[in-house]
Backbone bond lengths (Angstrom), bond angles and torsions (degrees), N, CA, C in turn:
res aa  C-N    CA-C-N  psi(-1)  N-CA   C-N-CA  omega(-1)  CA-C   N-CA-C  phi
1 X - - - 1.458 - - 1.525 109.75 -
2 X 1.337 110.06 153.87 1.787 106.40 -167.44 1.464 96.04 -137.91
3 X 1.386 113.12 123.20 1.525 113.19 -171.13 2.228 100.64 -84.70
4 X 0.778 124.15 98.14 1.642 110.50 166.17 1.497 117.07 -105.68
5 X 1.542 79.56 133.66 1.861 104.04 -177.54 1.454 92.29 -98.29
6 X 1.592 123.11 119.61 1.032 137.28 167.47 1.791 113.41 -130.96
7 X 1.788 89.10 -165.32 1.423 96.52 -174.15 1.813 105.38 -170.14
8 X 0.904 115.32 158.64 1.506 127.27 -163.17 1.512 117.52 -69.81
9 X 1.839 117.06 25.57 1.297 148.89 -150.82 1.955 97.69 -118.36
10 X 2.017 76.58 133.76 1.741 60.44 158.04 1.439 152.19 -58.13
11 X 1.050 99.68 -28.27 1.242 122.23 176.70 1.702 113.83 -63.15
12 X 1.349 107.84 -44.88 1.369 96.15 -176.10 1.510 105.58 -86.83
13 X 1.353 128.10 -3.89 1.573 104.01 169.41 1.667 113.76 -87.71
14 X 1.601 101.67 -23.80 1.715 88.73 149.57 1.414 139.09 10.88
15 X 1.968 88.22 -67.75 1.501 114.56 -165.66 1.698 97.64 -90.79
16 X 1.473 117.00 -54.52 1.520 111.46 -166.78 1.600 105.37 -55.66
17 X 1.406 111.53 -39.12 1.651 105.10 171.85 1.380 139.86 -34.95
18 X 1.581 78.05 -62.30 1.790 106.90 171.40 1.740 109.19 -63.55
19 X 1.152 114.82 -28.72 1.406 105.15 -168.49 2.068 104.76 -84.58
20 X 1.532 90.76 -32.64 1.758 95.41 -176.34 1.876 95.73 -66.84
21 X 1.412 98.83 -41.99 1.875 79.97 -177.71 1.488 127.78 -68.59
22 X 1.355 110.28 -29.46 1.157 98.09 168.06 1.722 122.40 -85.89
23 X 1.095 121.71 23.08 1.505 131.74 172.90 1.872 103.88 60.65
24 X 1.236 124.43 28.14 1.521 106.19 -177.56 1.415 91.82 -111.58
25 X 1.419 93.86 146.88 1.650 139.91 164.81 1.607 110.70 -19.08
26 X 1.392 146.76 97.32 0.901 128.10 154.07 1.587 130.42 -134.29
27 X 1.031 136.60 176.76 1.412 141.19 -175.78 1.456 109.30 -137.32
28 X 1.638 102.36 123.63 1.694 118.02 -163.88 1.636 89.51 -96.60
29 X 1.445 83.34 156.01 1.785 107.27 -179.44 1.566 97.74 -147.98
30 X 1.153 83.66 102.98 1.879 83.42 178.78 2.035 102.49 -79.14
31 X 1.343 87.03 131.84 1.674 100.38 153.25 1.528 130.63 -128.37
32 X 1.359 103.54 126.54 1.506 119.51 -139.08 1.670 76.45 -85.71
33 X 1.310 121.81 154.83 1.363 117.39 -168.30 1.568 80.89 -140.09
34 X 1.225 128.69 -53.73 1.094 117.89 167.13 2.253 122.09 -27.58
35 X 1.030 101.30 -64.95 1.609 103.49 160.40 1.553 113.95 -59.91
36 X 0.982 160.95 -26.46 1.524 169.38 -170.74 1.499 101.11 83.68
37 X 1.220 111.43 50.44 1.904 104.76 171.02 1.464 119.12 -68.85
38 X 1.339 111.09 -37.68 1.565 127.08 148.22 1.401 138.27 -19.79
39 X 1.667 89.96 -24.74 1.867 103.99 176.97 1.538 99.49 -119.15
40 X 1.889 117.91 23.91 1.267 99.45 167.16 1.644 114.05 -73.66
41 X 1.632 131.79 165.72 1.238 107.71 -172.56 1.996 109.75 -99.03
42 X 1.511 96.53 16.59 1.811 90.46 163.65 1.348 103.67 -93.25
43 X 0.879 141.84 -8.05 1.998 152.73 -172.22 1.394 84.80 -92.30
44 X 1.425 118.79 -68.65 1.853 102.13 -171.87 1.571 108.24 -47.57
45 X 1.181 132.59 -60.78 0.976 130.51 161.52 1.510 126.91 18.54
46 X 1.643 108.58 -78.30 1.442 138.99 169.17 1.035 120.06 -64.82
47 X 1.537 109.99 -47.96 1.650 124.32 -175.24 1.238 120.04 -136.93
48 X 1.257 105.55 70.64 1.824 113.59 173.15 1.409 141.77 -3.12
49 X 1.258 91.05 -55.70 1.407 138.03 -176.62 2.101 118.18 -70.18
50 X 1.660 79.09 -13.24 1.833 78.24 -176.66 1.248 127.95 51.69
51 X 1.641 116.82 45.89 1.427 114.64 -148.11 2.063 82.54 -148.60
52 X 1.058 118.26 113.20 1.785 109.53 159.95 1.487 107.42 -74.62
53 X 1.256 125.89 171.20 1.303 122.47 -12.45 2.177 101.07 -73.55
54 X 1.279 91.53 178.39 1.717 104.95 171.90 1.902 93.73 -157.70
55 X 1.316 116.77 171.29 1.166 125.74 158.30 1.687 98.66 -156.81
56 X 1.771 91.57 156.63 1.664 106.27 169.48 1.091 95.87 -103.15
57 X 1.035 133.50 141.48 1.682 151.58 -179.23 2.011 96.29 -111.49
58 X 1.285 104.23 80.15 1.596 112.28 179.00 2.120 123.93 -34.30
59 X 1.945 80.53 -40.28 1.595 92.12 174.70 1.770 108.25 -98.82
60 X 1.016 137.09 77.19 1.377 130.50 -146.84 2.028 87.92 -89.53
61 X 1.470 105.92 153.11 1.642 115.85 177.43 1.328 112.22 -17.06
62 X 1.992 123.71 -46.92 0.663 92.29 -162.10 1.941 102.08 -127.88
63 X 1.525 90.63 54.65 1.720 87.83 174.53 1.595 106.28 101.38
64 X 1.119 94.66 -33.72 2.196 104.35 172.69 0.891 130.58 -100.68
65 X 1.471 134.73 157.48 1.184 144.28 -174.18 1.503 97.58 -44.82
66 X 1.474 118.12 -178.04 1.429 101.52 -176.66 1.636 97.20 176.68
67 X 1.815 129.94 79.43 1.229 156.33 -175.36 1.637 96.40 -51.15
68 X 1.252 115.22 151.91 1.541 113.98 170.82 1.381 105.10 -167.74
69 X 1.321 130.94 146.96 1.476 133.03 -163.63 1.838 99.66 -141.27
70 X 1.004 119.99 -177.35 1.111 119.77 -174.76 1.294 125.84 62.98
71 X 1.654 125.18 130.52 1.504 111.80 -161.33 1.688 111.55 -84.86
72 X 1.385 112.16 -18.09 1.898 120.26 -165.34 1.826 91.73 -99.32
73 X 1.231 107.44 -25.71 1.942 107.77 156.92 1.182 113.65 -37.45
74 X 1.932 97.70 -58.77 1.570 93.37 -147.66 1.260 103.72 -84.24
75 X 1.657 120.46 -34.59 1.067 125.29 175.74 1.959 117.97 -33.86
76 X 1.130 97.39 -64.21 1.647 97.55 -177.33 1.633 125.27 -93.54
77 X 1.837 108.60 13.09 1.356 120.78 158.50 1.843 106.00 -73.27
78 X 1.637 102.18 -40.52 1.598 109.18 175.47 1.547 123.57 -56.11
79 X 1.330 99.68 -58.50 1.607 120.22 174.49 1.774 104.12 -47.84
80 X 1.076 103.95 -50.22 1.630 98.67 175.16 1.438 118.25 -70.51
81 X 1.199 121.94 -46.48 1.039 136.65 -159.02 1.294 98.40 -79.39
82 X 1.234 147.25 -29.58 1.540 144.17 154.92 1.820 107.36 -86.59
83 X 0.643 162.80 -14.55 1.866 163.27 15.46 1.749 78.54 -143.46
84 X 1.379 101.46 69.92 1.419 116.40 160.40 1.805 114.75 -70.94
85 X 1.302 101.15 140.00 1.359 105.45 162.81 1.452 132.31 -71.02
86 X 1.814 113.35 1.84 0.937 99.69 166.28 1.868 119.23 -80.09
87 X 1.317 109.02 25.79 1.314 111.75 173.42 1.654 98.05 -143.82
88 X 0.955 117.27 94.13 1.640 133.03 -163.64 1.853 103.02 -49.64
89 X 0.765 131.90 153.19 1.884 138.07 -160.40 1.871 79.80 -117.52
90 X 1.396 150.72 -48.24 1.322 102.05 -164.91 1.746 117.19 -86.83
91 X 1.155 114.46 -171.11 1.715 110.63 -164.45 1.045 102.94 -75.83
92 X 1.580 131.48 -50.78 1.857 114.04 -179.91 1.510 116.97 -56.34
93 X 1.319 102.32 -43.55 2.162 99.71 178.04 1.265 93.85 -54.79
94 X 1.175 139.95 -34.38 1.633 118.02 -155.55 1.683 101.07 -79.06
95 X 1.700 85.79 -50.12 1.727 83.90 178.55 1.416 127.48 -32.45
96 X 1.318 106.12 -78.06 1.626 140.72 167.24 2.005 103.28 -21.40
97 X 1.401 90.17 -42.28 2.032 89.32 -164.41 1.605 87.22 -78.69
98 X 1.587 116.97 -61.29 1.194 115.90 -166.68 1.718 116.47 -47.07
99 X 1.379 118.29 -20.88 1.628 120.68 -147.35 2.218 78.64 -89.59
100 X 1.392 100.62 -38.07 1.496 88.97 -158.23 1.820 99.80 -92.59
101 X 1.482 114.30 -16.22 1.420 92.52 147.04 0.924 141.10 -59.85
102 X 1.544 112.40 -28.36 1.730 114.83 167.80 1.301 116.51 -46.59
103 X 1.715 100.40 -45.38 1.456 107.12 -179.37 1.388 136.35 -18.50
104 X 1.216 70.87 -55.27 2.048 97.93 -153.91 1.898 86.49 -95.89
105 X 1.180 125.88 -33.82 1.515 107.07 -178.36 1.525 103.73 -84.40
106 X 1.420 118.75 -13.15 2.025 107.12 -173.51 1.459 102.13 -87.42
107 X 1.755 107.07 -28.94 1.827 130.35 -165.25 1.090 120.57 -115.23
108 X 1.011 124.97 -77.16 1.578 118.75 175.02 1.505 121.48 -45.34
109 X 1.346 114.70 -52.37 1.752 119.25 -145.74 1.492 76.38 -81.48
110 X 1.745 137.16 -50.80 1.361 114.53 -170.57 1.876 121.40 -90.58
111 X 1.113 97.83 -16.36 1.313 86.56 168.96 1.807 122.09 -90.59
112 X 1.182 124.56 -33.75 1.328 113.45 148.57 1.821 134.38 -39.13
113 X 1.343 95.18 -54.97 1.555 93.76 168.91 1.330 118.09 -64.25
114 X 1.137 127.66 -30.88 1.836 115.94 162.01 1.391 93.19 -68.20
115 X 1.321 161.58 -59.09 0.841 113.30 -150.94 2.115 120.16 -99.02
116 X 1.110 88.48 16.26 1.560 94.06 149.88 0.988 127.80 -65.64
117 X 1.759 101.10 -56.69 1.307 119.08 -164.54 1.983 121.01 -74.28
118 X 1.956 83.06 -3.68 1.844 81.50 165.81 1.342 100.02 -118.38
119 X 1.042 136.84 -19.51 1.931 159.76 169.82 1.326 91.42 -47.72
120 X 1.328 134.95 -48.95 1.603 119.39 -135.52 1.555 95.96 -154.62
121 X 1.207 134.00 -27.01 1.625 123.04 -156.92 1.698 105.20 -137.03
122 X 1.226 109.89 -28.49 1.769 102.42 -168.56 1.898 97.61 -54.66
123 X 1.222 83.46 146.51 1.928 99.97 174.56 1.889 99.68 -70.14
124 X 1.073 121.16 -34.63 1.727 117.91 -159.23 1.698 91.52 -111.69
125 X 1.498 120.89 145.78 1.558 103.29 159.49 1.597 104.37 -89.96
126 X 1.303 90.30 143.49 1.581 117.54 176.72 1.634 113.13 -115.03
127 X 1.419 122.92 98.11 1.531 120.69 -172.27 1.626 92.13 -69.15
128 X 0.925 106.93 -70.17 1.590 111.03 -158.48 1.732 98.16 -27.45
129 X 1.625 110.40 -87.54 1.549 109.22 162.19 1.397 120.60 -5.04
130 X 1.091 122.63 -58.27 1.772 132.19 -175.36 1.313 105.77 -50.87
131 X 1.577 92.66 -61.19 1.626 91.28 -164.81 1.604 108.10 -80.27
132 X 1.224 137.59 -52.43 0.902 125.66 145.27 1.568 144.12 17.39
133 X 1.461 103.88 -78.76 1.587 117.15 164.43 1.563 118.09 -89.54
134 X 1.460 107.13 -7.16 1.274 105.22 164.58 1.478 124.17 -70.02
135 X 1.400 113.91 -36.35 1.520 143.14 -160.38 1.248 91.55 -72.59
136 X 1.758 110.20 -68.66 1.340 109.25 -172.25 1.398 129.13 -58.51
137 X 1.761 112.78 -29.25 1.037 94.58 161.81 1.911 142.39 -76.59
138 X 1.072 92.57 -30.20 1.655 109.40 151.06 1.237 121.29 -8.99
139 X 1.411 104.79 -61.11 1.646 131.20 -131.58 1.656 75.31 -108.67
140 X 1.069 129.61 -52.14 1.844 139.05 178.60 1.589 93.32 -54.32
141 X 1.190 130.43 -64.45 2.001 132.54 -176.46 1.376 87.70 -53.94
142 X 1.586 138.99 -60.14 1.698 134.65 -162.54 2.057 95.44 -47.22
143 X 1.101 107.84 -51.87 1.581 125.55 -162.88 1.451 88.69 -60.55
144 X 1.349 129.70 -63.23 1.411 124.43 179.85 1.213 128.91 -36.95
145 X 1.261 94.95 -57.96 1.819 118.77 -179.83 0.946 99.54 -66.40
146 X 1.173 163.88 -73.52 1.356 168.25 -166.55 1.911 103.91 -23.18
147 X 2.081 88.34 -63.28 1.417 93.29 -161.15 1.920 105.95 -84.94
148 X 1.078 89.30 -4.21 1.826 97.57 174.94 1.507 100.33 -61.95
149 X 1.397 104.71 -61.75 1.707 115.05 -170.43 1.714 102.08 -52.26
150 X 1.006 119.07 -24.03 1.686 102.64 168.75 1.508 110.04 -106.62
151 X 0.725 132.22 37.02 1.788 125.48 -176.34 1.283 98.46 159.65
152 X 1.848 101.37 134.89 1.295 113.41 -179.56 1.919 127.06 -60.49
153 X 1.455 81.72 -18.44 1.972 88.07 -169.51 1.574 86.45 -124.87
154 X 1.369 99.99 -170.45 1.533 103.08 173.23 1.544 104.48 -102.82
155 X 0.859 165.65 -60.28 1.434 149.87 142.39 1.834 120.50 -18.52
156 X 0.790 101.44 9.99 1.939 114.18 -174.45 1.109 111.82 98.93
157 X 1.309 111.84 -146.49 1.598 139.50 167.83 1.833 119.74 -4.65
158 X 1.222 75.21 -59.94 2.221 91.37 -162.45 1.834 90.54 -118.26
159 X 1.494 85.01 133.04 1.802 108.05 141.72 1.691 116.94 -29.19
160 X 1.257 108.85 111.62 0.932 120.93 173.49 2.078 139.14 -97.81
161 X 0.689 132.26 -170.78 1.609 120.36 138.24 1.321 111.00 -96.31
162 X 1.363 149.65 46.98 0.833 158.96 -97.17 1.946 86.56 170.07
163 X 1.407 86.52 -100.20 2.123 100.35 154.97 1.461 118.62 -42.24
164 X 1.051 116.06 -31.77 1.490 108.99 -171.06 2.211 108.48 -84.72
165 X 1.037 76.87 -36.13 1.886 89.75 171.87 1.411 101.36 -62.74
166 X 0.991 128.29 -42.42 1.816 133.66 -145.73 1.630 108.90 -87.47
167 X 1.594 102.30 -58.98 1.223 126.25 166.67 1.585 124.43 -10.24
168 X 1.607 103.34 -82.43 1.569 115.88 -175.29 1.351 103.04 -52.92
169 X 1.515 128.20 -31.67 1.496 130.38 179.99 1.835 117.80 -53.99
170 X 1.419 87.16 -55.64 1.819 120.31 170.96 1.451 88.03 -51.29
171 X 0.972 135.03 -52.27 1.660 129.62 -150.10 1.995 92.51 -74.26
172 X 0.647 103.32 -42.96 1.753 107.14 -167.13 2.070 101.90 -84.54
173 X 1.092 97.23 26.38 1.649 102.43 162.19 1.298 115.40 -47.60
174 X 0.831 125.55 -64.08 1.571 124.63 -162.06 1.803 119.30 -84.16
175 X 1.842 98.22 -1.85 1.417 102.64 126.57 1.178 148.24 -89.89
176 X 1.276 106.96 3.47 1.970 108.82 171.69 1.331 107.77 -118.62
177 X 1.601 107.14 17.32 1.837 124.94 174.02 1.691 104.05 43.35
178 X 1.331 105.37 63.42 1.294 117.33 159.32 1.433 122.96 -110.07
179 X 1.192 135.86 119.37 1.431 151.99 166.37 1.978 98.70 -54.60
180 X 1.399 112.88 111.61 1.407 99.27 173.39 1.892 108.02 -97.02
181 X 1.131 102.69 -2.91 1.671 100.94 151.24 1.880 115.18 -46.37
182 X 1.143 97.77 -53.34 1.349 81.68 -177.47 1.660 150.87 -93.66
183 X 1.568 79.77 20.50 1.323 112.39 165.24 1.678 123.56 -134.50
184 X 1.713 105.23 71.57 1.526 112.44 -172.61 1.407 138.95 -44.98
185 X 0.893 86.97 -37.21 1.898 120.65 159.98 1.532 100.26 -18.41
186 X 1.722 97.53 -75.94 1.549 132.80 -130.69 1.552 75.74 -92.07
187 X 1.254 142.55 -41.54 1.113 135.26 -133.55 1.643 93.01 -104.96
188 X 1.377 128.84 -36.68 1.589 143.83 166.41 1.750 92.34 -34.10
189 X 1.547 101.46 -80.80 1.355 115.32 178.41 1.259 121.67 -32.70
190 X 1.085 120.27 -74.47 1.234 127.64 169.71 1.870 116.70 -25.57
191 X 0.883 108.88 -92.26 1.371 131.68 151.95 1.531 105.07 -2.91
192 X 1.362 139.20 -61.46 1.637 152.08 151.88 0.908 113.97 -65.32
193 X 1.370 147.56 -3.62 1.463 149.34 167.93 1.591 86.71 -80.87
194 X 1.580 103.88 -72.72 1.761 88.90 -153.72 0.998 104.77 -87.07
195 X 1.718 144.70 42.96 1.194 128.50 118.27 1.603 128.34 -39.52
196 X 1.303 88.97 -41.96 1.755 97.14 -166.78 1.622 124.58 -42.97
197 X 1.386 132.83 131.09 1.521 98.00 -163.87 1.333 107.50 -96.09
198 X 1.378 131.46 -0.62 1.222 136.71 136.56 1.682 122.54 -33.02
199 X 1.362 102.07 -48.48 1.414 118.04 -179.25 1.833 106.18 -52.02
200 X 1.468 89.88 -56.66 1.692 99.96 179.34 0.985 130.13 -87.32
201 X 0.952 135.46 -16.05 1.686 138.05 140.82 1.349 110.90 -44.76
202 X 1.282 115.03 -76.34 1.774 117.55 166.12 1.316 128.97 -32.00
203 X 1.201 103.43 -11.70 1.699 109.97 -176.32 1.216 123.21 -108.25
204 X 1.549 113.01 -14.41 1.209 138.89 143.03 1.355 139.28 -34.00
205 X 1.272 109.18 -50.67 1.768 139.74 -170.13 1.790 91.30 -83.88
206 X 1.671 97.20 118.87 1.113 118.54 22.11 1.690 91.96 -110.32
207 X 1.449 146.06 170.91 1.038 156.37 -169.80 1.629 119.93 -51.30
C-alpha cells in the first residue's frame, strides 16, 4: 500500500497517474496547499521541502516504511520498484527517458508555472513576466513538437514516465494561453495520452 500526499497540481497528478498505471494499491491524502497544510510539521516530516506530491511506500525496498518527496523521485522509485516498462531496463531507453524527464522537471514544470503564475494569478500585471514565461514556454511546446515529429512518445517508441511527468503540464494549456493547434506534434500526443484510462482516473485525484 502507498500512502500519497497530494494536491490538485500538476505535479501531484504526476504521481496519481503513475500510480493508476501501474495498478498498485494506494490511499490519497489530500493536502490543501491552498490553506498552507504543507507547512504542517507531520508533512515536513515526509517532505522537507514543503512541496506535494510525497508518498510513504508502507513496504519500502527494504521491508520499511520508506518517505519520498519529489515528483521525478517518485516517479522512477515506482517504475523500478514494480520493474515496469514504463522505465525501459536497457541502458539507452533509460538514458533517453531519464534525459527528457529532466526536461520537463529543469523546463517545463518551472517555466510553465511562472508563467501561470503571471498568465493567470499574480495580484499586479507584470508584462515583462508575461512575456517572458510566455516565450519560454512557447519555445519549450517548439522543443516538443520538434521531438514528437520523430518519435511517437518522448523517450521513443513506448509511453514513458517521461509522458507521464509532461502530460499534467500539457493539460493546463489554456493557462499558459497556448493554442495546441499550433503545435501538431504535441497536440497528436496529447490527444493519446488522455485516452488512457489510467490517464483519467489519475487526473482526477485528488477528488
Amino acid at each position: 500500500m502507498i500512502d500519497l500526499y497530494t494536491w490538485t497540481t500538476p505535479n501531484g497528478r504526476k504521481a496519481s497517474v503513475m500510480l493508476e498505471e501501474l495498478g498498485l494499491a494506494y490511499e490519497v491524502h489530500p493536502i490543501d496547499i491552498g490553506a498552507n497544510e504543507q507547512f504542517q510539521p507531520w508533512f515536513l516530516k515526509i517532505a522537507p521541502n514543503n512541496r506535494i506530491p510525497a508518498i510513504m511506500d508502507r513496504d519500502g525496498p527494504d521491508g520499511k516504511p520508506l518517505a519520498l518527496f519529489e515528483s521525478g523521485a517518485i516517479l522512477i522509485y515506482l517504475a523500478e520498484k514494480t520493474k515496469s516498462p514504463l522505465l525501459p531496463p536497457d541502458a539507452r531507453g533509460r538514458a533517453t527517458t531519464f534525459q527528457w524527464l529532466m526536461w520537463q522537471m529543469g523546463g517545463v514544470g518551472p517555466m510553465f508555472g511562472q508563467a501561470h503564475h503571471f498568465l493567470r494569478f499574480a495580484k499586479e500585471d507584470v508584462p515583462y513576466g508575461k512575456k517572458r514565461y510566455h516565450d519560454e514556454t512557447k519555445r519549450l511546446y517548439g522543443v516538443m513538437n520538434r521531438r514528437l515529429g520523430e518519435a511517437a512518445y518522448l523517450a521513443g517508441d513506448s509511453y514513458s514516465i517521461a509522458d507521464i511527468a509532461t502530460y499534467p503540464w500539457v493539460a493546463r494549456y489554456e493557462y499558459h494561453q497556448v493554442d495546441l493547434g499550433e503545435f501538431p506534434n504535441v497536440e497528436r500526443w496529447f490527444e493519446t495520452i488522455a485516452r488512457r484510462p489510467a490517464v483519467v482516473k489519475g487526473m482526477k485525484v485528488p477528488s
